[in-house]
N, C-alpha and C positions, 0 to 999 in steps of 0.2 A: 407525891411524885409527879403525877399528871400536872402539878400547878406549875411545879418548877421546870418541866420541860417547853410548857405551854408561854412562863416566862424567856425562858432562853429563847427558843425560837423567835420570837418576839421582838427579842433584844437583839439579835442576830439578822433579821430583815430589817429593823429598822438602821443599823448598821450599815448592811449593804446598800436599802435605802439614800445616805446619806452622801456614801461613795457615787454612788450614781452624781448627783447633781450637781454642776458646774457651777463655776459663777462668770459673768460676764468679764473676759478679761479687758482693764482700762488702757488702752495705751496714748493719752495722751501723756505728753513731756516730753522732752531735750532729748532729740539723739544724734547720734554720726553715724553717715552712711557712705557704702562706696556701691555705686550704680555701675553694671556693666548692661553696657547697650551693642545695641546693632544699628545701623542708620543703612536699608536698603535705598538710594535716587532710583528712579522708574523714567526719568524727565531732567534733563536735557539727555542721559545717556545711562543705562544701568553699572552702578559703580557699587559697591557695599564697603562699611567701611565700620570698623567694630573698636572701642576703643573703654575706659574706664574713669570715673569721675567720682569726686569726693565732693563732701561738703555735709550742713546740720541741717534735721528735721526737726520742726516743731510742730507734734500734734496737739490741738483743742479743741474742745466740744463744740459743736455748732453750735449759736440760737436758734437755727430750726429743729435738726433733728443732725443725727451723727456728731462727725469730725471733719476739719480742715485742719490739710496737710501743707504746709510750706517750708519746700525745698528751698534750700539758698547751696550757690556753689560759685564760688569766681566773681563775687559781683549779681550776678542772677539769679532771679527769685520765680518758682512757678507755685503756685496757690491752686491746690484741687481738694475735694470734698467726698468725701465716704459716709456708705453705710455700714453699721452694724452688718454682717452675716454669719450669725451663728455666735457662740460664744466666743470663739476667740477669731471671727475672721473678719475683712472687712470687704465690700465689692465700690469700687468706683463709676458713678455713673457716665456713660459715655456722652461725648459732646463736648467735655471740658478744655479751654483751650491756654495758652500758654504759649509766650512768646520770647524769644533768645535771639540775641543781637553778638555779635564778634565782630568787633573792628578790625581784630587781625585779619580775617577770611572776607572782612566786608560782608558776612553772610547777615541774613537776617529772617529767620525762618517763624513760621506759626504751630505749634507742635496740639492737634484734637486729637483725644482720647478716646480712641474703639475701645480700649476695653479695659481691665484694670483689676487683681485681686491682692487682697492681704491677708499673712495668716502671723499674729501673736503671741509669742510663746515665750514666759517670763520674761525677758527684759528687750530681747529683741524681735525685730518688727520685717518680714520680708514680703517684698513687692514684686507681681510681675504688671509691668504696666505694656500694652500696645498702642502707637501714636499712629495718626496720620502725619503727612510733614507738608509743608507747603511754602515755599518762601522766595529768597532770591542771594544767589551767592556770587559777589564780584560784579552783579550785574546783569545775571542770567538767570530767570525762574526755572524752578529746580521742585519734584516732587517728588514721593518716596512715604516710607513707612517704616517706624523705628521700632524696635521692641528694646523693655530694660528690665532687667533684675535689680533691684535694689534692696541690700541689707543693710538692716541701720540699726545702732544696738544704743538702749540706752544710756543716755551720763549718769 
């Protein structure tokens, strides 16, 4: 009797064991996403102005270490880079910069990356990213700070 309780239990932690441990979730591959942003100006005059944007993500493994992320939406493309955090998360390092041009607006801004997380979860991938902004729109430099939520779920 002793053997077979001393099996079970056994059997039973190694069980829960098992449960326990994650595995790292991959999310690289094809997705769509729809970005809701904030775009606060600070410079020529405080204006906020919040609005929603579509388009496809493609993530792949770095050669150094993580992934790189590129957004395309309308023609523009912004390339940034992540690390792993955690099993299913990712953190963005800051500094990263990225640039967007609008003929309509004549705008032409530089968008650096204060800060940036990711979290993974089966097939879809959600982002909260915070930008610096710096540019010139119509002809007048213009600064400000964006924040974006972006969800983007895989093809």
């Amino acid at each position: 009797m002793k053997t077979l309780v001393v099996g079970m239990v056994a059997a039973l932690t190694s069980a829960a064991l098992a449960d326990t441990k994650t595995e790292d979730a991959d999310p690289t591959g094809s997705y769509s996403y729809t970005a809701n942003f904030t775009v606060s100006l600070t410079s020529p005059q405080k204006q906020t102005v919040t609005d929603t944007d579509e388009g496809t993500l493609t993530v792949t493994a770095s050669k150094k270490s993580g992934f790189v992320l590129t957004f395309t939406a309308k023609g523009e493309t912004c390339q940034v880079t992540a690390q792993r955090a955690g099993a299913h998360g990712l953190k963005f390092p800051a500094g990263q910069t990225c640039s967007q041009q609008d003929s309509a607006s004549k705008s032409d801004f530089t968008l650096t990356l204060a800060s940036g997380t990711g979290t993974l979860h089966n097939d879809s991938l959600t982002m909260n990213l915070a930008w610096k902004l710096s540019g010139s729109m119509a002809g007048v430099s213009v600064a400000g700070r964006a924040t974006e939520t972006v969800q983007a779920e895989q093809k």
